[in-house]
C-alpha positions as CSV (number, residue, x, y, z in Angstrom):
1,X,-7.1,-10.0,15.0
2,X,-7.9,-6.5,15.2
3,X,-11.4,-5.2,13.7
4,X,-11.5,-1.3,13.1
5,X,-15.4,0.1,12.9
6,X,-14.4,0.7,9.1
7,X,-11.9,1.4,6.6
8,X,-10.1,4.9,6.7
9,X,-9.9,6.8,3.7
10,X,-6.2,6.0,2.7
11,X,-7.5,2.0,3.2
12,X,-10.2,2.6,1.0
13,X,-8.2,4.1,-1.7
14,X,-5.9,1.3,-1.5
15,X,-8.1,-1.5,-1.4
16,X,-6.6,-2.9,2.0
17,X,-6.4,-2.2,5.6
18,X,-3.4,-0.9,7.8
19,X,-2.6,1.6,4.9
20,X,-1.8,5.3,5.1
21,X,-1.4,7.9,7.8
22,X,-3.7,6.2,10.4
23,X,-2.2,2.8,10.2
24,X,1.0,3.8,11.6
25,X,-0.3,4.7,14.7
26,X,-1.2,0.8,15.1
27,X,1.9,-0.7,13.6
28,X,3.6,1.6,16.6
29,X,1.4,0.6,19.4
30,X,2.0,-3.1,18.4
31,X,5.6,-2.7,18.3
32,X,5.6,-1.0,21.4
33,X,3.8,-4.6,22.8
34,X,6.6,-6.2,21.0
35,X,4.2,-7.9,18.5
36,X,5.2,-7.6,14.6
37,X,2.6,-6.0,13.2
38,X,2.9,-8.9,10.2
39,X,1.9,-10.9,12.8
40,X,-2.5,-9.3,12.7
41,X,-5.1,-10.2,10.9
42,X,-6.2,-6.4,10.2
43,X,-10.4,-5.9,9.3
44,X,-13.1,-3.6,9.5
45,X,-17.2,-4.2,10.5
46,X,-18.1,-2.6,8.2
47,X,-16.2,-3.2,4.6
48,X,-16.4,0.0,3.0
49,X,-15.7,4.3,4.2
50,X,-18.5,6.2,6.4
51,X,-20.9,8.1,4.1
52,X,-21.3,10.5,7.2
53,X,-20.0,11.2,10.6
54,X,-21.8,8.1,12.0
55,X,-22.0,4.1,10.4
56,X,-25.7,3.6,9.6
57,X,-27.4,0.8,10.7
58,X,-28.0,-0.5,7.2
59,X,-23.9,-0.3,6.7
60,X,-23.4,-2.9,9.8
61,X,-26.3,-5.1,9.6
62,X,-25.3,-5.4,5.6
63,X,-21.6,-6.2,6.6
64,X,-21.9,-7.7,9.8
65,X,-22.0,-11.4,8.7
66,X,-18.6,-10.7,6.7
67,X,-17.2,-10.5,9.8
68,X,-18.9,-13.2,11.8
69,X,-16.9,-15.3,9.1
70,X,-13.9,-13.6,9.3
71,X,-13.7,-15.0,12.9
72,X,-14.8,-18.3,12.4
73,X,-12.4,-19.2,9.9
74,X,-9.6,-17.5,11.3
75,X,-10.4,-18.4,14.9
76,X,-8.6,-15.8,16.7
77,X,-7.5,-15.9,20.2
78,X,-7.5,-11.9,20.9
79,X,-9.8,-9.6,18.9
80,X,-9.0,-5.8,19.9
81,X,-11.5,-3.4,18.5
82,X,-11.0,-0.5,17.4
83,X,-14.0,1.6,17.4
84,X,-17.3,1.5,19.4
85,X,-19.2,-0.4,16.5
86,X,-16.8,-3.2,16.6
87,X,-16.8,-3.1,20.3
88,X,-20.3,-3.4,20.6
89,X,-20.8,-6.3,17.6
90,X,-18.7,-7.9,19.9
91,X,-19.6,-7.1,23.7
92,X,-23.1,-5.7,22.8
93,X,-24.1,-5.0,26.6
94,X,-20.5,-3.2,27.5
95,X,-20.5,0.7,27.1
96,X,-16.9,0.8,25.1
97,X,-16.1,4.6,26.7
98,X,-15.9,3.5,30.0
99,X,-14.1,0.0,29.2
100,X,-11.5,0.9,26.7
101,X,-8.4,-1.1,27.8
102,X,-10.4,-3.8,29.2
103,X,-10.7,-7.3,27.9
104,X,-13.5,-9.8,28.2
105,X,-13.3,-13.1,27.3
106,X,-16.5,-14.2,25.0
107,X,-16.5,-18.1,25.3
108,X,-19.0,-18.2,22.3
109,X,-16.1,-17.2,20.5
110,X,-13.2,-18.9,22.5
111,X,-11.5,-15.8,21.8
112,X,-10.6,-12.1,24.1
113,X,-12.1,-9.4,23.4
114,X,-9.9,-6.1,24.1
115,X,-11.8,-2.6,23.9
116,X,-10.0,0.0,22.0
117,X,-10.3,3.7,20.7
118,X,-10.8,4.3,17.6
């Protein structure tokens, strides 16, 4: 599974993540791991484009449970994050700057969490 903080603009246009510009950045780096990318479960924290620079608050505590059941029912056994929101819904005590490329293993979740960049 991999959870961006939000959709980009292309994905919100097109009503589905791992569309447009920004995606194809991804789709490389998995590739380059030798995973297909048809092979992800591709989401955001938050379900819908920034209104500003920053995600609000309001914006993750709104969509945050969307997520939680995300996870549950698709139980995954790696979640890489890509953004410091998602990092931190996750690993809410790890600074993601200083971690990105680390993976920590949640057992609430029974799944590993890898930090990204967003």
């Amino acid at each position: 599974m991999v959870v961006f903080d939000n959709p980009s603009t292309d994905e919100e246009a097109n009503g589905k993540m791992m569309k447009g510009k920004a995606a194809g950045f991804v789709k490389q780096a998995l590739k380059d791991c030798g995973v297909s990318p048809a092979q992800g479960y591709y989401t955001s924290l938050v379900k819908a484009k920034k209104d500003d620079k920053f995600l609000t608050n309001a914006q993750i505590n709104g969509c945050s449970k969307f997520l939680d059941k995300e996870v549950e029912t698709v139980k995954p056994g790696v979640i890489v994050c890509l953004g410091s929101s998602a990092v931190k819904h996750f690993l809410p005590d790890v600074k993601p700057a200083s971690e990105v490329g680390n993976a920590f293993y949640v057992p609430a979740l029974d799944a590993t969490v890898v930090v990204g960049f967003n």
